[in-house]
N, C-alpha and C positions, 0 to 999 in steps of 0.2 A: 930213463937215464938222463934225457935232456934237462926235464924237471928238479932233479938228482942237482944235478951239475948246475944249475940257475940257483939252485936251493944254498948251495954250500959257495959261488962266488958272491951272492950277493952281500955275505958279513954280518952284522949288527947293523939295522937297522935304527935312519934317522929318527923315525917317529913311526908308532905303530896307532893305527886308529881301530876303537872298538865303537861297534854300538849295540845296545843293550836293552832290549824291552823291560819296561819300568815295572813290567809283574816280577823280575827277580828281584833277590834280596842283594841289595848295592854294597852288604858289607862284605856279604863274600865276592864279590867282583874288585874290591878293595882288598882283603886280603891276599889275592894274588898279585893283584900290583905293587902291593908293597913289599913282597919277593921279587918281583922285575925291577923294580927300582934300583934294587940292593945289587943285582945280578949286573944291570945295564942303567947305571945311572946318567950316559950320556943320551939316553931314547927320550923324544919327546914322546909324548902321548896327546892323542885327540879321545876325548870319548862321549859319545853323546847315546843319550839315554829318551826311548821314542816308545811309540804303542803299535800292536796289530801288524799290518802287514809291513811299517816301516822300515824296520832294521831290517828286510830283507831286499827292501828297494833298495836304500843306501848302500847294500852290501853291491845290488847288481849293478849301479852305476859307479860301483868301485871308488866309494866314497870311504869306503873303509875297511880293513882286511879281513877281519872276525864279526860275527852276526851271534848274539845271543836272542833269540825267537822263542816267541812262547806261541803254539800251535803250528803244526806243519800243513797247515793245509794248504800252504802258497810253493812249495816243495818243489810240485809238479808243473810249476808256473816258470819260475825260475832258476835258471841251470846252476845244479852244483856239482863239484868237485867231490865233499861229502860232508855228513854230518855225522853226528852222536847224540845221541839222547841224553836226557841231563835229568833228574829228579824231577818230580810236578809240584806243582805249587797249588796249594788250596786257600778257593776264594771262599770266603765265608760269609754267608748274609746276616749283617747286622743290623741294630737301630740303636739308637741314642740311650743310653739310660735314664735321661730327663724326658725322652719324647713319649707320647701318651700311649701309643704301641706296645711299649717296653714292659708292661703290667705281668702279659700272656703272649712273652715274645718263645718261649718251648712249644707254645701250641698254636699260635697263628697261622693259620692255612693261606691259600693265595685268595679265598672269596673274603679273608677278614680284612685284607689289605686292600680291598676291589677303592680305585680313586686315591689310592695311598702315593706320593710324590716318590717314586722310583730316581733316584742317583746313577747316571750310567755314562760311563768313560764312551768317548765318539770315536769313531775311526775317521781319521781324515787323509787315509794312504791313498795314494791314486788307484791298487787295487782292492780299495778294502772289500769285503763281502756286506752284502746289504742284507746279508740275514740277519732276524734281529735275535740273536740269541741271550735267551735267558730275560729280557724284557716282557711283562706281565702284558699281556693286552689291553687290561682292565688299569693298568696303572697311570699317574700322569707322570712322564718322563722328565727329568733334568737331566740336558747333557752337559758334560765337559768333559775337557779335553787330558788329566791327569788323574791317578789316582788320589793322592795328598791332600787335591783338592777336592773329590770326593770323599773322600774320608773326614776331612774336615765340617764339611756340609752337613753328613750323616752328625756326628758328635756334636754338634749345634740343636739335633732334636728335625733340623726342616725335612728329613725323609730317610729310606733304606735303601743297600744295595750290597753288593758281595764285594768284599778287598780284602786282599790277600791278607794271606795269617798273621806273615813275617812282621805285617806292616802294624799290628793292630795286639799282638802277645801282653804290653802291657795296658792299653784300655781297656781289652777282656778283662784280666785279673782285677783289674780295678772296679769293673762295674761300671765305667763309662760308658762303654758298648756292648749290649748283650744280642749274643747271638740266637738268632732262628731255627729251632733245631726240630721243627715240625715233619712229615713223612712229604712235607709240598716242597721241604728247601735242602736244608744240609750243606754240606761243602762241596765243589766244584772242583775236581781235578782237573787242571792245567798241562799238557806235554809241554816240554821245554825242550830247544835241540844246544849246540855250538854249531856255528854252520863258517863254511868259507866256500870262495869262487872256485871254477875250475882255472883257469885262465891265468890266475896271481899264483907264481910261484913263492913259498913261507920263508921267510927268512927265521935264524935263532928267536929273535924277542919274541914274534909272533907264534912259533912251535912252542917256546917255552911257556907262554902265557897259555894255550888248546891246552895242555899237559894239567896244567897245575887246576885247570876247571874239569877237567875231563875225572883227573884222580883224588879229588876233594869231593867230587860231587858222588861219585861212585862209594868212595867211604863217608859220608852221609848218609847212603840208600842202606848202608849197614849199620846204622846204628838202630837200636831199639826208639822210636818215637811215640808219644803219649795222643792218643784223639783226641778229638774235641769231643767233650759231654756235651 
């Protein structure tokens, strides 16, 4: 009741801060704002857009109200209030369609890529996990720090790596980047949550903007979606 009653004197809110792991798709985190806009055009917004364990540190140092996370494994780490599952996002491993790979990119296994220049986003969270997932042993790594900038790397032909669908719908079609679709790779399911603190009671902007991701994402998980061949 107390939370209740903080919830409902606090008003509309000056400014609501998000932040957003860069594996989601930034239009639909855009489409909901451009209904809070409309709703509460006096709210500023903060939003910053991070990788891996970030947005959940940012969330715990209360640097921001909403935490959009892609994997829950830091969950248990850090106290929350609650969260929601959100849609997954599939990474896709691809290569260049100029790069020499590209010929027998449906049948490449991981021994045809053995010394092949692997593209791989770093975690530089203060808790990141040091497991190296999904990195080839056999591979020579390029880190950085973004996907954008992995993706771009990759479509220049200098190596492979998995980035998301969302980010890449029209170089597929195109033939720019053709994807891996050998029994050694395929797409990578993603958990994505909404997360907030226990501790921050929500004001309106911030329920209304949980709401509009929570029931957009949910009728997305209902639509008919098309694989990747």
């Amino acid at each position: 009741m107390s939370d209740l009653a903080q919830h409902y004197a606090q008003g509309v809110e000056a400014e609501l801060r998000i932040v957003v792991s860069e594996i989601f798709d930034i239009q639909e985190v855009l489409r909901a704002l451009r209904i809070i806009r409309d709703q509460y055009p006096s709210t500023r917004l903060t939003l910053f857009v991070e990788n891996f364990s970030a947005p959940l540190e940012i969330l715990e140092d209360k640097e921001a109200d909403i935490a959009m996370v892609a994997g829950g494994e830091m969950f248990d780490k850090i106290e929350m209030t609650r969260y929601e599952k959100l849609c997954p996002v599939s990474l896709i491993p691809v290569v260049s369609g100029c790069s020499r790979e590209q010929k027998d990119a449906s049948e490449l296994t991981k021994e045809d890529l053995h010394g092949a220049t692997q593209v791989v986003v770093t975690d530089r969270s203060r808790n990141r996990d040091e497991r190296k997932y999904g990195i080839l042993e056999t591979s020579v790594p390029w880190r950085v720090n973004d996907f954008l900038t992995k993706k771009q790397i990759i479509l220049s032909g200098l190596g492979w790596g998995r980035v998301p669908l969302h980010m890449i719908g029209d170089e597929l079609a195109s033939g720019d980047l053709v994807p891996l679709s050998s029994s050694d790779f395929g797409p990578v399911e993603i958990e994505t949550y909404i997360s907030r603190t226990t501790n921050h009671p929500f004001g309106p902007v911030a329920e209304a903007f949980w709401n509009l991701i929570v029931q957009r994402d949910y009728e997305k998980s209902n639509k008919i979606t098309v694989k990747l061949q």
